[in-house]
C-alpha positions as CSV (number, residue, x, y, z in Angstrom):
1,X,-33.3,15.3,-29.2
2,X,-30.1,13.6,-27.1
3,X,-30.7,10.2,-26.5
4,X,-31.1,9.5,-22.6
5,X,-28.2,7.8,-21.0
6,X,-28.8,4.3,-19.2
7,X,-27.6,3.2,-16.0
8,X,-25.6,0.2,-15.5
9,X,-27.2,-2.2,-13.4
10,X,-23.8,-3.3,-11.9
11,X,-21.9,-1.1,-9.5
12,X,-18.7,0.7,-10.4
13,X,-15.9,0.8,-8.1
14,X,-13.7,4.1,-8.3
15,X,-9.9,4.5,-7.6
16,X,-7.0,4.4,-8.7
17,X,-6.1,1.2,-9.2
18,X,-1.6,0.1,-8.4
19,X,0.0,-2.4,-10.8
20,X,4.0,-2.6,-11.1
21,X,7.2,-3.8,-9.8
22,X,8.2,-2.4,-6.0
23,X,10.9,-3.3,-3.4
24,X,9.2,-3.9,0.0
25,X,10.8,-3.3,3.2
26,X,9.6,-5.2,6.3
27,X,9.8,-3.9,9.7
28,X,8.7,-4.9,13.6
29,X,7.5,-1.7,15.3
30,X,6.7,-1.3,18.7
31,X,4.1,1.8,19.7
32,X,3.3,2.5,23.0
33,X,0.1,3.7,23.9
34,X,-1.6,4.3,27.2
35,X,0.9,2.6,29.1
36,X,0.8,-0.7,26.9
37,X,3.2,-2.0,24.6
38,X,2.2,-3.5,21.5
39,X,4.3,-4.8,18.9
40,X,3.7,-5.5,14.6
41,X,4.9,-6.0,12.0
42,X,4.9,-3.4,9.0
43,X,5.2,-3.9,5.3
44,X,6.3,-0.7,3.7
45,X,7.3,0.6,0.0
46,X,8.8,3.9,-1.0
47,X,8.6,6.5,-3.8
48,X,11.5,8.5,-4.0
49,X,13.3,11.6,-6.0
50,X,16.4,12.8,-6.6
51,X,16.6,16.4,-4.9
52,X,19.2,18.7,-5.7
53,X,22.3,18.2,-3.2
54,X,22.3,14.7,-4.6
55,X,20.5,12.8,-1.8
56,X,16.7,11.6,-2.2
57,X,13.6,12.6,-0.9
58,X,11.5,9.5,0.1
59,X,8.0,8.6,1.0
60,X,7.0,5.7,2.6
61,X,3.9,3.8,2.2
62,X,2.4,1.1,3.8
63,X,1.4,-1.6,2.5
64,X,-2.2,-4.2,3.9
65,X,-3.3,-7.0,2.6
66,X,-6.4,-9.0,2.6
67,X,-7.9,-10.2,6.5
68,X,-5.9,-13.8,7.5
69,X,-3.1,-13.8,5.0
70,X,-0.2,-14.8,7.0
71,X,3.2,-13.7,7.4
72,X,4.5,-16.5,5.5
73,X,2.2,-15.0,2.7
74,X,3.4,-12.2,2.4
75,X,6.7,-10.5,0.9
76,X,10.0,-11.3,2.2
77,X,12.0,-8.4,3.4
78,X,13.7,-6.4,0.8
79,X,12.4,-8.5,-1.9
80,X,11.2,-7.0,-5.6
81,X,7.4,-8.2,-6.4
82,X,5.6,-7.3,-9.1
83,X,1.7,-6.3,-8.1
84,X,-1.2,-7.3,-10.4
85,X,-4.0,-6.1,-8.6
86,X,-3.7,-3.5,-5.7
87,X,-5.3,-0.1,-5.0
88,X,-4.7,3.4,-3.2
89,X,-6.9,4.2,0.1
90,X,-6.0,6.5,3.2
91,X,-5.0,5.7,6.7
92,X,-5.0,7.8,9.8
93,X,-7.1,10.7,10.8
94,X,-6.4,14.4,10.5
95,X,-2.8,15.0,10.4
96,X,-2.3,11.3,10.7
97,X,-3.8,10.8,7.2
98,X,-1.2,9.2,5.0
99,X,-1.6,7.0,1.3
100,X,-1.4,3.6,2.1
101,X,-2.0,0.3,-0.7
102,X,-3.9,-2.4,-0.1
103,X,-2.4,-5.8,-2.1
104,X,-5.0,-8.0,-3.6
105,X,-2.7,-9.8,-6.1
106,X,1.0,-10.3,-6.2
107,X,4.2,-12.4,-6.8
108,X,8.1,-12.5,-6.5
109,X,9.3,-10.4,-9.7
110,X,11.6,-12.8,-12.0
């Protein structure tokens, strides 16, 4: 007879989980909605490829971080940082859905 399996007592958290060196790009956006104005800023990375004329083809991906880190904790624009704990999640709705990564860990690559 199989042995039965046991069940952890502690909870598992699933995803994929991002660790690596990335340039970030910072940028101030303005979106207007319902006749208001409201201004951010965005931290954004990019995965690209190399398509066949020679140019790239790139995807952008924005980038969160924890509730009441400020700006001046964050990554300076077009700098290189090297992530040690981050992970994957969506953003949006329907056809507003888009990856986005959440950083939990991080610091200036060398």
């Amino acid at each position: 007879m199989a042995s039965q399996r046991k069940r952890k007592n502690n909870k598992t958290n699933y995803g994929l989980q991002v660790v690596g060196r990335i340039r970030v790009w910072v940028n101030e956006r303005e979106v207007k909605s319902k006749g208001e104005t409201y201004k951010f800023t965005e931290w954004v990375t990019s995965l690209g490829r190399k398509n066949e004329d020679g140019g790239y083809d790139n995807v952008y991906i924005p980038m969160f971080f924890p509730a009441g880190t400020e700006a001046e904790d964050k990554p300076e624009h077009n700098s290189i940082i090297f992530i040690t704990q981050a992970r994957l999640f969506v953003t949006g709705r329907g056809k507003y859905a888009k990856l986005s990564l959440y950083i939990e860990d991080w610091d200036y690559d060398d």
